[in-house]
C-alpha positions as CSV (number, residue, x, y, z in Angstrom):
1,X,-12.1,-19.5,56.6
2,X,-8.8,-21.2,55.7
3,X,-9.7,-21.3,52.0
4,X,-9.9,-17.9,52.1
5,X,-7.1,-17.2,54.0
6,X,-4.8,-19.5,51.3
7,X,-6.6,-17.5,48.2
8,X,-5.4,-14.2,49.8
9,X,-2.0,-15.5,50.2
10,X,-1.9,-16.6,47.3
11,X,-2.6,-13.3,45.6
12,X,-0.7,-11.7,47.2
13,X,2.8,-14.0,46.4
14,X,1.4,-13.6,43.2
15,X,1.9,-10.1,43.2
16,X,5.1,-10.2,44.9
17,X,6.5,-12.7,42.3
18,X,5.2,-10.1,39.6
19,X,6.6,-6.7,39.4
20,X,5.4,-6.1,36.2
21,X,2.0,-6.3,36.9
22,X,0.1,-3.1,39.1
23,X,-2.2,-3.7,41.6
24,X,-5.0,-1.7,40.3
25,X,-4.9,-4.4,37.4
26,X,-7.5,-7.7,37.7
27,X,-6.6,-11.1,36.8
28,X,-10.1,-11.7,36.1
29,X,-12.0,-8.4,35.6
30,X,-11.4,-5.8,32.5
31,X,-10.4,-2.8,34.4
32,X,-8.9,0.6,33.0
33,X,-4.7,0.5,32.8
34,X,-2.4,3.0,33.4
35,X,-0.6,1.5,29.9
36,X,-3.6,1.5,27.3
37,X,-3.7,-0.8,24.6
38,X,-2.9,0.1,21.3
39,X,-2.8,-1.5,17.4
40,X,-1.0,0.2,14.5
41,X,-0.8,-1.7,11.1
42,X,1.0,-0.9,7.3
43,X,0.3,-3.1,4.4
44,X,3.4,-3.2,2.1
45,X,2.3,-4.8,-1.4
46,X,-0.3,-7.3,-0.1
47,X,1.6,-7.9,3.2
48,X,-0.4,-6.5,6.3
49,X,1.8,-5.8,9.3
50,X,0.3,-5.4,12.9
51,X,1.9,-4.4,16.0
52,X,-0.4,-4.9,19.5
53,X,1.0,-3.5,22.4
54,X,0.7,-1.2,25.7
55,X,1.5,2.0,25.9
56,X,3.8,3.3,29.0
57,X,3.6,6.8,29.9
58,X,7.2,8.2,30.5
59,X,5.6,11.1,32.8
60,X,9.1,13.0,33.5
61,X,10.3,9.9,35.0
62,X,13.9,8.0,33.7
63,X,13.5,5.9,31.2
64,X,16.5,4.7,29.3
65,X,18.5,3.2,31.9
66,X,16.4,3.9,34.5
67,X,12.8,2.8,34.1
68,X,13.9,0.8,31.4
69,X,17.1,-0.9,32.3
70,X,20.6,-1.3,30.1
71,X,21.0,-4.3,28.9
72,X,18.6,-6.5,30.0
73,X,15.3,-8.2,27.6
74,X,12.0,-5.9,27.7
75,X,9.1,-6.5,26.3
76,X,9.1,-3.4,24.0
77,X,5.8,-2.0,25.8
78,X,4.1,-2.9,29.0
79,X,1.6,-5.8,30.4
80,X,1.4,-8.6,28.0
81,X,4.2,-9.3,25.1
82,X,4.0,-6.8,22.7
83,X,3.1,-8.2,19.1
84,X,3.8,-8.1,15.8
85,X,2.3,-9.6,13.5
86,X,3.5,-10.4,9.3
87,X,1.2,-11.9,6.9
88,X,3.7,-12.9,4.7
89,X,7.2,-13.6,5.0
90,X,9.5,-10.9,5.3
91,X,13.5,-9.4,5.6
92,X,13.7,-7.5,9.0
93,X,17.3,-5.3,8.2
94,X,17.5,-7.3,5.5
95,X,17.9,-11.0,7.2
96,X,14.4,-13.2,6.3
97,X,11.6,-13.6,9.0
98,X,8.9,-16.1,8.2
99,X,5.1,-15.1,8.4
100,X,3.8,-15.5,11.6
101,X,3.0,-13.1,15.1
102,X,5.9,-12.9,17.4
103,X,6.8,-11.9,20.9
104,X,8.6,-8.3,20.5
105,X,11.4,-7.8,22.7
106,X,14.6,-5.5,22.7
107,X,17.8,-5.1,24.4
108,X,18.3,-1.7,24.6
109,X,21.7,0.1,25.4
110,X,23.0,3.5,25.1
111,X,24.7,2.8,21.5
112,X,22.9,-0.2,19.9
113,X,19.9,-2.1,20.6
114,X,19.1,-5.9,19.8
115,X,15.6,-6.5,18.8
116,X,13.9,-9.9,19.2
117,X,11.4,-11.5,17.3
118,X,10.2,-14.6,19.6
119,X,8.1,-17.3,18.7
120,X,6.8,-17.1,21.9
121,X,4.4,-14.2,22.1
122,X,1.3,-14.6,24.4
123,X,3.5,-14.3,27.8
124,X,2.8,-11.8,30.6
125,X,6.3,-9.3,29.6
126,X,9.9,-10.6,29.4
127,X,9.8,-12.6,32.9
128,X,9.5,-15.7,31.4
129,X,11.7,-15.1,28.0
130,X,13.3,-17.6,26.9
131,X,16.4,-17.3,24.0
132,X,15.7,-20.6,22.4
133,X,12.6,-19.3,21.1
134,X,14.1,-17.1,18.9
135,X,13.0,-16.8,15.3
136,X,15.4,-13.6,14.9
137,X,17.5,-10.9,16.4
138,X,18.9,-8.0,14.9
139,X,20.8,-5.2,16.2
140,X,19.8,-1.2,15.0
141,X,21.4,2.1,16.2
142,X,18.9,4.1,18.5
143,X,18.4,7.9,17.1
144,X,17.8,11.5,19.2
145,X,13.4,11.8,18.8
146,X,11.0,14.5,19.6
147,X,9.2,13.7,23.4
148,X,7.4,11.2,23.4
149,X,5.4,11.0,26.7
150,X,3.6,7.2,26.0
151,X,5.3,4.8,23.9
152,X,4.7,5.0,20.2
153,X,5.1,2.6,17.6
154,X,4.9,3.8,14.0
155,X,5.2,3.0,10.3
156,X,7.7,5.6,8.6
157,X,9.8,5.9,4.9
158,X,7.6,3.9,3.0
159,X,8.5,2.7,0.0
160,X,6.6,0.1,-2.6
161,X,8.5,-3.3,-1.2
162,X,9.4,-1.4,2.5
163,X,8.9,0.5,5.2
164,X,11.2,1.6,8.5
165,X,9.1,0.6,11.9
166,X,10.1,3.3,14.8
167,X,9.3,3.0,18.5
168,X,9.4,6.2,20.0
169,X,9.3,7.1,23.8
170,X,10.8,9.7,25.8
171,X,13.3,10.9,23.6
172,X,14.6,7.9,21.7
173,X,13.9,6.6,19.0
174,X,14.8,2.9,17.3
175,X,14.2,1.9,14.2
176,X,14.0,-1.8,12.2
177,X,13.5,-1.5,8.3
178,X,10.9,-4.1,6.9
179,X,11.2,-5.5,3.2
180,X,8.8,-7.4,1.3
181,X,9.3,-9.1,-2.0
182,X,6.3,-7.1,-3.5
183,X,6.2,-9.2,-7.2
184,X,6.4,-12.4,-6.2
185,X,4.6,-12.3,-3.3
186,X,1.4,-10.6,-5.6
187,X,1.8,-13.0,-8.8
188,X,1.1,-15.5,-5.7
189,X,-1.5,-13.4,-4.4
190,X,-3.1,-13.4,-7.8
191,X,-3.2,-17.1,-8.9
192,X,-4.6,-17.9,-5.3
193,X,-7.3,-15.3,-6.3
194,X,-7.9,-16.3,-9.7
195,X,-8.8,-19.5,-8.7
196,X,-11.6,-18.4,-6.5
197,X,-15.5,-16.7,-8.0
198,X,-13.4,-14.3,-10.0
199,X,-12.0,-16.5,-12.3
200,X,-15.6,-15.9,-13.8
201,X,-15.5,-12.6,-14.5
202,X,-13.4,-10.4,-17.4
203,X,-12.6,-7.4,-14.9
204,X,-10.5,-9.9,-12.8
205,X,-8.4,-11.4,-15.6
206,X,-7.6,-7.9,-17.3
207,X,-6.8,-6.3,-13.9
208,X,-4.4,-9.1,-13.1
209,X,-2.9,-8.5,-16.5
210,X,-2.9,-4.9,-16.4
211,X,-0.9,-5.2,-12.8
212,X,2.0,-7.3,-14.5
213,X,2.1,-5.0,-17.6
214,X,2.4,-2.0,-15.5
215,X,5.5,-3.6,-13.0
216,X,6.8,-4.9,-16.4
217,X,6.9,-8.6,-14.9
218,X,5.9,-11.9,-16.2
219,X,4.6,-10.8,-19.6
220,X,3.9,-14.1,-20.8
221,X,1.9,-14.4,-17.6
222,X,0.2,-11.1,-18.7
223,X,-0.4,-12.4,-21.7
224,X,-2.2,-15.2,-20.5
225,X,-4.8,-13.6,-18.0
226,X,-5.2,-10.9,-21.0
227,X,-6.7,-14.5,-23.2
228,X,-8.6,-15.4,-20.1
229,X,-10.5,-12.6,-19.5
230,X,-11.3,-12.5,-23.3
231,X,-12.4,-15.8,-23.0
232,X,-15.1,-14.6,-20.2
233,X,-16.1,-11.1,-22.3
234,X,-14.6,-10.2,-25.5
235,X,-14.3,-5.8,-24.9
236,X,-12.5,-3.0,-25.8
237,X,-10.8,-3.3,-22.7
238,X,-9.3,-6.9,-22.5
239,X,-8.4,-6.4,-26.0
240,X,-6.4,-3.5,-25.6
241,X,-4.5,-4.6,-22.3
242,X,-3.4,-7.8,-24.7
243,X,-2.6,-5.1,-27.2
244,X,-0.1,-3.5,-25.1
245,X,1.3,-6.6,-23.3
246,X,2.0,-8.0,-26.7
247,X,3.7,-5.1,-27.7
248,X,5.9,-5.1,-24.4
249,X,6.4,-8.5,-25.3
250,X,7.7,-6.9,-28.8
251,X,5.0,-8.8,-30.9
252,X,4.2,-5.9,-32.9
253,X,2.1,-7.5,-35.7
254,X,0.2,-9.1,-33.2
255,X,-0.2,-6.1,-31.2
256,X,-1.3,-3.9,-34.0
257,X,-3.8,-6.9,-34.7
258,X,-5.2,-6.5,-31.5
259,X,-5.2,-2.8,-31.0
260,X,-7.5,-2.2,-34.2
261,X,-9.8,-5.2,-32.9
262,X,-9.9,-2.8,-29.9
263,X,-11.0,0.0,-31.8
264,X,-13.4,-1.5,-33.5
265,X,-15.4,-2.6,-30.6
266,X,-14.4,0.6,-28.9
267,X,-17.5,3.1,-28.2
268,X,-16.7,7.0,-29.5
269,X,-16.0,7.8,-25.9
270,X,-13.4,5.0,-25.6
271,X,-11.7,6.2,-28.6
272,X,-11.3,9.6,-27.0
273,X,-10.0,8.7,-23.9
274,X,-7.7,6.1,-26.0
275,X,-6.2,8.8,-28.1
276,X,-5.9,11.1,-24.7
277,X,-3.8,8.4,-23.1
278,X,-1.8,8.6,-26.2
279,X,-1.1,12.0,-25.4
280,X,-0.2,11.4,-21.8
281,X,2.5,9.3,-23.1
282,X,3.5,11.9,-25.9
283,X,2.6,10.0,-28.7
284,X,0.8,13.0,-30.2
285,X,0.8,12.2,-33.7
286,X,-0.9,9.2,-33.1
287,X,-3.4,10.9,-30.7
288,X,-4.4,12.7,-33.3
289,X,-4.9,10.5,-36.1
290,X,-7.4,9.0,-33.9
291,X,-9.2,12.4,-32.9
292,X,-9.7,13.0,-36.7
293,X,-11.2,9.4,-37.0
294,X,-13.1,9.9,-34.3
295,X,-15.1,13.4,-35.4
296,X,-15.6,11.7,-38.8
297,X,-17.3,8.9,-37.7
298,X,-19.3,10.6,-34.3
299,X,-19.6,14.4,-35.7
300,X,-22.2,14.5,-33.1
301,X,-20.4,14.0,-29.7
302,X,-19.2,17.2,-27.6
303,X,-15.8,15.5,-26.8
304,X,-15.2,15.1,-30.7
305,X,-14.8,18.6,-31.1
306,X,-12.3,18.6,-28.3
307,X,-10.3,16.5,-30.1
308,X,-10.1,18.2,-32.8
309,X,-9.6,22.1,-30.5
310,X,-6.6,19.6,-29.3
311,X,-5.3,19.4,-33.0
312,X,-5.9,23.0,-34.2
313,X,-4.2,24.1,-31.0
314,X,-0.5,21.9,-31.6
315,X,-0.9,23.2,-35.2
316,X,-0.7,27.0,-33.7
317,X,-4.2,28.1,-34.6
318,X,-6.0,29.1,-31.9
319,X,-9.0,30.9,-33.0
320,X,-10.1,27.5,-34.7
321,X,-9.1,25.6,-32.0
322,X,-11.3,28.1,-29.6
323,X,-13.9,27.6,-32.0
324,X,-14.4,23.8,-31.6
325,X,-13.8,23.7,-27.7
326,X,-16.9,26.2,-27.6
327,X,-18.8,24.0,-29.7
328,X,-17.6,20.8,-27.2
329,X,-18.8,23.5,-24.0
330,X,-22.3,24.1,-25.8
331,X,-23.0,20.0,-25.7
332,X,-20.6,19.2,-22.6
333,X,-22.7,17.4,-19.9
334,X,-22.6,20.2,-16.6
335,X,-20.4,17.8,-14.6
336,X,-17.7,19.4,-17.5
337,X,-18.6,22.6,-18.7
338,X,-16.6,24.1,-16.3
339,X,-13.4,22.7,-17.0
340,X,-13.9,22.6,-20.3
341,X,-14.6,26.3,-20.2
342,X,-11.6,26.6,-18.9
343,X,-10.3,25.3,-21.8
344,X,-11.9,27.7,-23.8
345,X,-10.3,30.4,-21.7
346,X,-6.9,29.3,-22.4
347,X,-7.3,29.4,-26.4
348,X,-8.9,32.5,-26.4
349,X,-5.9,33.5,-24.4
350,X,-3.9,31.6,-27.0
351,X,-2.1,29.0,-24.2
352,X,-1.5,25.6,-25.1
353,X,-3.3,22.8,-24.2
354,X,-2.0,20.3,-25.1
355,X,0.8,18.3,-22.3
């Protein structure tokens, strides 16, 4: 009888010494809460971000100042700390945070608010915070918000290396900006994965090179993973990434060298889309220098006579150019006859085209 007498008061101190916790919640049971659990997460470059948290319902009661005091550390949501969680290291308003999950907390006021990123982050609220275990703080200016009756956290602006993180509830709103140093953090990202089973495969190597080329960044390095996936498979592919990274690297010879290798190995179908990538990048001329080569050599393939519809139609002669895009329609597989009968439509009606 006396043990369970002590047990009972216990609880019950327990719950007197804890405000924050209701009394329809169970220290040992998993039970329904008023303030539901919630995740949201944004991957900026090859950073994931993750906020955990609970989510307090405003239900027309005060909040700012009120519910929430002035002034005073909150845990930025309700039962346990709220989290968030960086994969990489980061700038939070442009002051650096290392990887890691952290204990969010804020100080709000009525014209700026300080938010916390602790290194303690597995505590019941802010009853226990502690200032020493601060990785960072930053102060933001709240903003007016649309009603928000539970507490939201969201990703918003997003932008390659960034995004703005908003909490939202009642009718504030407070937002943190979150940067990422998107290159270096993915030429890491890459020579971690290149050392792992897909080192042993050409796709990987050319799609690492092709990244680089395309953020014009560390070309040589480019070059390099352009070799190595030749090295694995020698294709029309691989050789025509290293084409274009040497020519970014200004190695024309070399580039021209490795562009005709390209060609040569390329299949008619490659050489099409090759000289429609030309286009795209308004390099006509050259486009079309290919298309001729191509309907020489492969007089038999539908997309051949597109080509050449493609030429007749820069040159002003529709009728001819009409003429061979009905001949590509009449062999065109059916996943394509109807756009390229669309094409038809347009030269008939004597529109260009070409971009």
């Amino acid at each position: 009888m006396f043990r369970a007498i002590s047990r009972a008061s216990l609880f019950c101190l327990l719950m007197a010494a804890m405000p924050g916790v209701s009394p329809a919640q169970s220290f040992v049971l998993d039970l329904p809460l008023a303030s539901q659990r919630a995740e949201v997460s944004q991957r900026i470059g090859v950073t994931d971000i993750t906020i955990r948290y609970h989510r307090p319902l405003a239900n027309d009661r005060k909040v700012w100042d009120g519910l929430v005091p002035y002034g005073k550390v909150w845990r930025a949501g309700a039962n346990i700390n709220t989290t968030i969680t960086f994969s990489d290291p980061v700038m939070i308003e442009g002051k650096p945070l290392d990887k890691g999950t952290y204990g969010l907390h804020m100080i709000p006021n009525a014209d700026e608010w300080t938010i916390i990123f602790s290194r303690n982050s597995t505590s019941w609220g802010a009853f226990t915070y502690d200032q020493s275990e601060d990785a960072l703080r930053v102060n933001v200016k709240p903003k007016t918000a649309d009603i928000h009756n539970a507490l939201t956290y969201d990703f918003d602006q997003l932008q390659p290396d960034s995004a703005v993180v908003e909490l939202e509830w009642e009718k504030v709103a407070v937002p943190f900006k979150v940067s990422v140093d998107v290159h270096d953090l993915a030429q890491a990202s890459l020579k971690k994965q290149l050392r792992n089973l897909s080192q042993y495969t050409w796709i990987s190597w050319d799609d690492a090179a092709t990244y680089l080329l395309t953020e014009k960044i560390a070309l040589n390095d480019a070059l390099t993973y352009a070799n190595k996936s030749i090295e694995n498979e020698d294709r029309y592919d691989n050789e025509m990434t290293k084409s274009k990274v040497l020519a970014a690297l200004n190695h024309k010879d070399e580039a021209m060298a490795a562009q005709k290798k390209a060609l040569d190995m390329a299949s008619p179908l490659q050489i099409h889309m090759y000289a429609r990538q030309l286009q795209g990048e308004k390099r006509s001329d050259e486009a079309f220098v290919i298309f001729r080569e191509n309907a020489k050599k492969h007089p038999d393939q539908w997309y051949v006579h597109s080509g050449m519809a493609r030429i007749y139609c820069s040159q002003g002669k529709f009728d001819d150019a009409a003429k061979e895009m009905k001949l590509a329609l009449a062999g065109a597989p059916d996943n394509q006859k109807v756009y390229v009968d669309g094409l038809v439509k347009r030269l008939q009606a004597k529109q260009d085209i070409n971009p």
